[in-house]
Short mmCIF file of the C-alpha atoms (twelve columns), coordinates in Angstrom:
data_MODEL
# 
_entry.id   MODEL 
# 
loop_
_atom_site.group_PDB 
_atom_site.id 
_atom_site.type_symbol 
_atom_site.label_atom_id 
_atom_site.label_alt_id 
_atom_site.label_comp_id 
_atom_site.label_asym_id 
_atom_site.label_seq_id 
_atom_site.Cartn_x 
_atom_site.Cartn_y 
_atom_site.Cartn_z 
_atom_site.pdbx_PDB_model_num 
ATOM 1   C CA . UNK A 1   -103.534 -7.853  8.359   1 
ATOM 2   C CA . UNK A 2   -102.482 -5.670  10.915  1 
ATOM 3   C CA . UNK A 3   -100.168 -2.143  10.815  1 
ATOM 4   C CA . UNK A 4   -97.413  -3.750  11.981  1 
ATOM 5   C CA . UNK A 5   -97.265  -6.587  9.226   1 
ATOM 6   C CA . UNK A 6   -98.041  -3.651  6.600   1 
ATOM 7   C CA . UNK A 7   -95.519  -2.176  7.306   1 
ATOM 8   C CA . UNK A 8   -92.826  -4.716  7.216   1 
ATOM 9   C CA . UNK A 9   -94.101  -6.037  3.673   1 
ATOM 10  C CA . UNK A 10  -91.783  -6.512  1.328   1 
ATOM 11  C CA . UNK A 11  -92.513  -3.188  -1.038  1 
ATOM 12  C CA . UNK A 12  -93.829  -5.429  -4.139  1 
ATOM 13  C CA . UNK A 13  -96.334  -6.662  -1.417  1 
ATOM 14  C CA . UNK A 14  -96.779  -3.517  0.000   1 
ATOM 15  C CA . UNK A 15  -97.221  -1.904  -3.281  1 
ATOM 16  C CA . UNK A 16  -99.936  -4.323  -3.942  1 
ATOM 17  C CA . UNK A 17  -101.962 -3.992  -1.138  1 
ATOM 18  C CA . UNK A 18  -102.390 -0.018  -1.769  1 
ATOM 19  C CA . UNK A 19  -102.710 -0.563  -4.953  1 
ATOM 20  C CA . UNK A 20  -105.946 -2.520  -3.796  1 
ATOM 21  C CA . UNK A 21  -107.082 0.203   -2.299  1 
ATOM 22  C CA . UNK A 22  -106.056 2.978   -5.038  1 
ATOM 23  C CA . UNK A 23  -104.210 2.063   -8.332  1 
ATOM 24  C CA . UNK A 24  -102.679 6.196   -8.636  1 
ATOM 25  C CA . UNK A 25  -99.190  5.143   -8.803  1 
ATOM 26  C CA . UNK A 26  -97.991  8.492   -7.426  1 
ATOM 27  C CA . UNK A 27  -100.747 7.420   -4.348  1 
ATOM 28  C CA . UNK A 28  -99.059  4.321   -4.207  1 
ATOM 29  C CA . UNK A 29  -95.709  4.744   -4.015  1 
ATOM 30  C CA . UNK A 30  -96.256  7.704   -1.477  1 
ATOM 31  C CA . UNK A 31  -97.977  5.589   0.692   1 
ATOM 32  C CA . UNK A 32  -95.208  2.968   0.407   1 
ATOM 33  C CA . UNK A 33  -92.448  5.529   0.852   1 
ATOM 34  C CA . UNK A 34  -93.988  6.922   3.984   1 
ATOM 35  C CA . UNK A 35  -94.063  4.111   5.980   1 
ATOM 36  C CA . UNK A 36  -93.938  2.392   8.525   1 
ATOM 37  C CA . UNK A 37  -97.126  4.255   9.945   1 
ATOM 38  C CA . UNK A 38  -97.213  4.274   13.534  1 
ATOM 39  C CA . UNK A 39  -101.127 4.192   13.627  1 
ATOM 40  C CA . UNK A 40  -103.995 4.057   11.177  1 
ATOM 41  C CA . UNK A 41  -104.778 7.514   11.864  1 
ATOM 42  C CA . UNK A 42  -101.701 8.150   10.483  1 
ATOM 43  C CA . UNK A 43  -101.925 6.094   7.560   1 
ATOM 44  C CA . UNK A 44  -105.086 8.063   6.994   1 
ATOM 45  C CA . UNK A 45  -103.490 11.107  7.272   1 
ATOM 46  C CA . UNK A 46  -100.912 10.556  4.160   1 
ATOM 47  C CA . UNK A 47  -103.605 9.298   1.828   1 
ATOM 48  C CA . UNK A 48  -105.224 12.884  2.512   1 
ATOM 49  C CA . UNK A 49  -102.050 14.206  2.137   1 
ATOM 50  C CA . UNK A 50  -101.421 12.835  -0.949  1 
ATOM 51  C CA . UNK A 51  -105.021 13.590  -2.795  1 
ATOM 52  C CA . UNK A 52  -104.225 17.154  -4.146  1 
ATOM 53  C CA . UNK A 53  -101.171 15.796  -5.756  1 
ATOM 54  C CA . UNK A 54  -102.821 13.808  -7.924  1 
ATOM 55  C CA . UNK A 55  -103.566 14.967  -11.553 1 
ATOM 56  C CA . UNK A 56  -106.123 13.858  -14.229 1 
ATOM 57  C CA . UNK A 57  -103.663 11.144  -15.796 1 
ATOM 58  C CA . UNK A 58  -103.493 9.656   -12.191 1 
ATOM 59  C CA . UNK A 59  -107.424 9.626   -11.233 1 
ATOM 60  C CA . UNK A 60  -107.992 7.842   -14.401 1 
ATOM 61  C CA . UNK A 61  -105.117 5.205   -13.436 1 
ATOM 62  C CA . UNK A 62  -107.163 4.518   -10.364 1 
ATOM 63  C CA . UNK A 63  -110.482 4.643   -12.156 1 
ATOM 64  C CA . UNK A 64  -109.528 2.377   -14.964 1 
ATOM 65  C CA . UNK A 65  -108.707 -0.444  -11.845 1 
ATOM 66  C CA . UNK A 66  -112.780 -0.947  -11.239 1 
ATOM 67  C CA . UNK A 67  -114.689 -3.074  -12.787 1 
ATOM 68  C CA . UNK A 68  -117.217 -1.457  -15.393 1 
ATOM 69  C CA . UNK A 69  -120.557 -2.104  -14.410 1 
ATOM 70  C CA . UNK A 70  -121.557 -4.170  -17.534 1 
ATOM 71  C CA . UNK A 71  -123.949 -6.515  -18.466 1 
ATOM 72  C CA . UNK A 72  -127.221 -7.567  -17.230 1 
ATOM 73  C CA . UNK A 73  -126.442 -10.983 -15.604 1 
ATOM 74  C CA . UNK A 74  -123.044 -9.603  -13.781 1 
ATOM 75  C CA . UNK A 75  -125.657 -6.413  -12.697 1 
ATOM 76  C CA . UNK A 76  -128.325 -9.158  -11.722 1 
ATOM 77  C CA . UNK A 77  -125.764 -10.919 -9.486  1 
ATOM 78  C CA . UNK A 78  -124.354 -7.743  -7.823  1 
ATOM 79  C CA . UNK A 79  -127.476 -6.902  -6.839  1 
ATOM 80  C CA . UNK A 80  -129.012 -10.581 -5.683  1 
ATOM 81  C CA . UNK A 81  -128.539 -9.660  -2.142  1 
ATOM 82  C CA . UNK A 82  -130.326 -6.338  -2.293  1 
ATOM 83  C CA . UNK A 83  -133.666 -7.633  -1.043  1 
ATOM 84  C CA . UNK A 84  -132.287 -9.280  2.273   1 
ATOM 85  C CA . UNK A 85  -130.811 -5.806  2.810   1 
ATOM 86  C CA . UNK A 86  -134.174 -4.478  3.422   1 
ATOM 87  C CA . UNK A 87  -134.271 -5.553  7.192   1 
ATOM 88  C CA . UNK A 88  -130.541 -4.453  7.729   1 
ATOM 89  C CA . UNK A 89  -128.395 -1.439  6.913   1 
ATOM 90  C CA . UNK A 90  -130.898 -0.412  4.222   1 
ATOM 91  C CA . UNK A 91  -134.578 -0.965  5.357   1 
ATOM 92  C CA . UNK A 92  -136.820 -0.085  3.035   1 
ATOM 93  C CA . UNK A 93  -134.385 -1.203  0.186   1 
ATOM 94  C CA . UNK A 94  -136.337 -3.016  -2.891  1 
ATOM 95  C CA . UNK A 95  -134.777 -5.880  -4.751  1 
ATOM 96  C CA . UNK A 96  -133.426 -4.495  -8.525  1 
ATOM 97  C CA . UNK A 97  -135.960 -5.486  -11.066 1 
ATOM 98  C CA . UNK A 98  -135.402 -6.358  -14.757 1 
ATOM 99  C CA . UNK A 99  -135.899 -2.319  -15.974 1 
ATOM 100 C CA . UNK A 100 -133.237 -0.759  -12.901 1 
ATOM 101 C CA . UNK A 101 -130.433 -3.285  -14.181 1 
ATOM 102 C CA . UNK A 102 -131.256 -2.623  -17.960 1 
ATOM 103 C CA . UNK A 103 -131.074 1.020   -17.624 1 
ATOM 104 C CA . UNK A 104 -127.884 0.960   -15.385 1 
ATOM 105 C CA . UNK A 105 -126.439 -1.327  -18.294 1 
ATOM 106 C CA . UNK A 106 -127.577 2.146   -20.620 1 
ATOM 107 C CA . UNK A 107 -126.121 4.496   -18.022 1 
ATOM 108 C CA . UNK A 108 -123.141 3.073   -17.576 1 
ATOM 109 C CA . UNK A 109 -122.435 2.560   -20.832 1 
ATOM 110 C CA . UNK A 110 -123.410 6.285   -21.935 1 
ATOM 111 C CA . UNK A 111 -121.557 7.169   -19.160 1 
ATOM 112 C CA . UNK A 112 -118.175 5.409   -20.482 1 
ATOM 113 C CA . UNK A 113 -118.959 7.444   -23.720 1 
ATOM 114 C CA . UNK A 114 -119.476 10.711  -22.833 1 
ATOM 115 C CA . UNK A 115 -116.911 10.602  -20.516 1 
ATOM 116 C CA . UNK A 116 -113.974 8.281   -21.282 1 
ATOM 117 C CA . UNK A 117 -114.022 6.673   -17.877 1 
ATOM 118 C CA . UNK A 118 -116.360 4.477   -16.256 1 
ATOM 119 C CA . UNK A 119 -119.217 5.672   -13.997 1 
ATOM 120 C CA . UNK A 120 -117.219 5.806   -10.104 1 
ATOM 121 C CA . UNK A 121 -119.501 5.597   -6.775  1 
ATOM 122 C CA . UNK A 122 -119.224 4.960   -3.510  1 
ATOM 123 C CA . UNK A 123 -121.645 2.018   -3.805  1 
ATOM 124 C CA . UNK A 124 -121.018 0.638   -0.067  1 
ATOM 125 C CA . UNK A 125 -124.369 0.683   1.255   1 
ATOM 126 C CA . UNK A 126 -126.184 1.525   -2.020  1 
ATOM 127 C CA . UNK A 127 -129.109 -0.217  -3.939  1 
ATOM 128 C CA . UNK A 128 -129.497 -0.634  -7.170  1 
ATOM 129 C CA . UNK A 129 -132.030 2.097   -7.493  1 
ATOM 130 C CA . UNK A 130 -130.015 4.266   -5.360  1 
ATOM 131 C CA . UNK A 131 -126.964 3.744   -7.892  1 
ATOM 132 C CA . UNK A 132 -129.387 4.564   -10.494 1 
ATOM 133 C CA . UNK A 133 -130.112 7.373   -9.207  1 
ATOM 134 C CA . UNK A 134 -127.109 8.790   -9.140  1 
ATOM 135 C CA . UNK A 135 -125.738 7.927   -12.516 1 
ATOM 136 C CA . UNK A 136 -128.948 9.308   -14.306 1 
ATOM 137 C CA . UNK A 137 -128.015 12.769  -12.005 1 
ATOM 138 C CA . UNK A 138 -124.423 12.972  -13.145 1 
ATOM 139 C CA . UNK A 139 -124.886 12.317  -16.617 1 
ATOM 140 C CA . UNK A 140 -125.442 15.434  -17.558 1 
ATOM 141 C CA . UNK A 141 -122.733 17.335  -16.266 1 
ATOM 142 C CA . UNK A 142 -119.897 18.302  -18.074 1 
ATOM 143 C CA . UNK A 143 -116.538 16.469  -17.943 1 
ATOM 144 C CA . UNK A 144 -114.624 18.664  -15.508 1 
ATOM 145 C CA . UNK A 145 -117.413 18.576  -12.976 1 
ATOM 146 C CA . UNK A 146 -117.758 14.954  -12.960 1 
ATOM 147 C CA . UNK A 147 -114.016 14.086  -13.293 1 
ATOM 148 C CA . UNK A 148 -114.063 16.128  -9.873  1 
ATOM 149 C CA . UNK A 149 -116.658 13.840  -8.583  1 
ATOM 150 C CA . UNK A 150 -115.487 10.449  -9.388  1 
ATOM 151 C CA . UNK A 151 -111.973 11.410  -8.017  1 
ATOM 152 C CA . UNK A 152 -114.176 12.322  -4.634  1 
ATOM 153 C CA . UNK A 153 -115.651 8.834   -5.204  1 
ATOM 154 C CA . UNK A 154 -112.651 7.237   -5.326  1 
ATOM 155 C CA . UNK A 155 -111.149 8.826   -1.932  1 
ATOM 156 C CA . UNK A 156 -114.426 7.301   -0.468  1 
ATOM 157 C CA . UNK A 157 -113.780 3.909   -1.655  1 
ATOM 158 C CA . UNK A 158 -110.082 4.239   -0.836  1 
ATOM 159 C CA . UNK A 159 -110.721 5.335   2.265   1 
ATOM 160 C CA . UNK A 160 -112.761 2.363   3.172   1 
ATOM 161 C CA . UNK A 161 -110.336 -0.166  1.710   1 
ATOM 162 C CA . UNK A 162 -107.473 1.244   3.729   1 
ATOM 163 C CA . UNK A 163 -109.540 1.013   7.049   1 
ATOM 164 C CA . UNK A 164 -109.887 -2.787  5.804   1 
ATOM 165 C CA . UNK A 165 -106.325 -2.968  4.721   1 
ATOM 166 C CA . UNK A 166 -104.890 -2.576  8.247   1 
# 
């Protein structure tokens, strides 16, 4: 799609496609409001804008919109490509064995428990063991710190989607 067609959607369509990218519905409705954008730069620019106006409530909105890394088999398939990676954008990457899906099925769901939200990464690029990794490391920080995290998590992945949006 490109900026120009984005920004002569319909706003139910509109509204959908950001929410796509971000399901804050203060985020969403500001992007909507503030168009039409006269470049993607500028696009960029109001999703930055409109990060520090977003509370708690709303980062959960937008957390709650990803799927929870669950059980084994959906793990196992989510991670069937990760050997072919290893001559690409990840060399060196191993394929995730039995144990590293198991024990990101335990993390995650931990995680969801201690928490109240599921685990939120930036998983573009990202192995198994590397995702593993870094849900073992945030476990054990307190719910402020890692509310603050997966909201920085989420601008990632937002980020990226809007670059794909338009």
């Amino acid at each position: 799609m490109s900026l120009e067609e984005l920004n002569t959607l319909p706003r139910d369509q509109a509204e959908a496609r950001f929410r796509d990218c971000c399901a804050a519905d203060p985020w969403v409705k500001g992007m909507v409001d503030n168009r039409p954008y006269v470049s993607s730069e500028a696009m960029m620019e109001q999703c930055h804008r409109l990060w520090p106006t977003l509370t708690e409530s709303h980062w959960l909105q937008a957390f709650e919109a990803h799927p929870q890394i669950g059980d084994v088999d959906s793990l196992r398939r989510k991670y069937a490509s990760t050997k072919a990676l290893a001559s690409g954008e990840q060399a060196g990457a191993r394929g995730a064995d039995e144990n590293v899906l198991r024990r990101l099925k335990q993390g995650n769901d931990a995680y969801l428990e201690k928490f109240g939200f599921i685990f939120i990464v930036c998983a573009t690029g990202k192995s198994a063991d590397e995702m593993l990794a870094l849900l073992e490391a945030r476990l054990p920080n307190g719910r402020g710190m890692e509310l603050k995290i997966a909201a920085r998590e989420q601008a990632k992945i937002t980020e990226l989607r809007l670059e794909k949006l338009a």
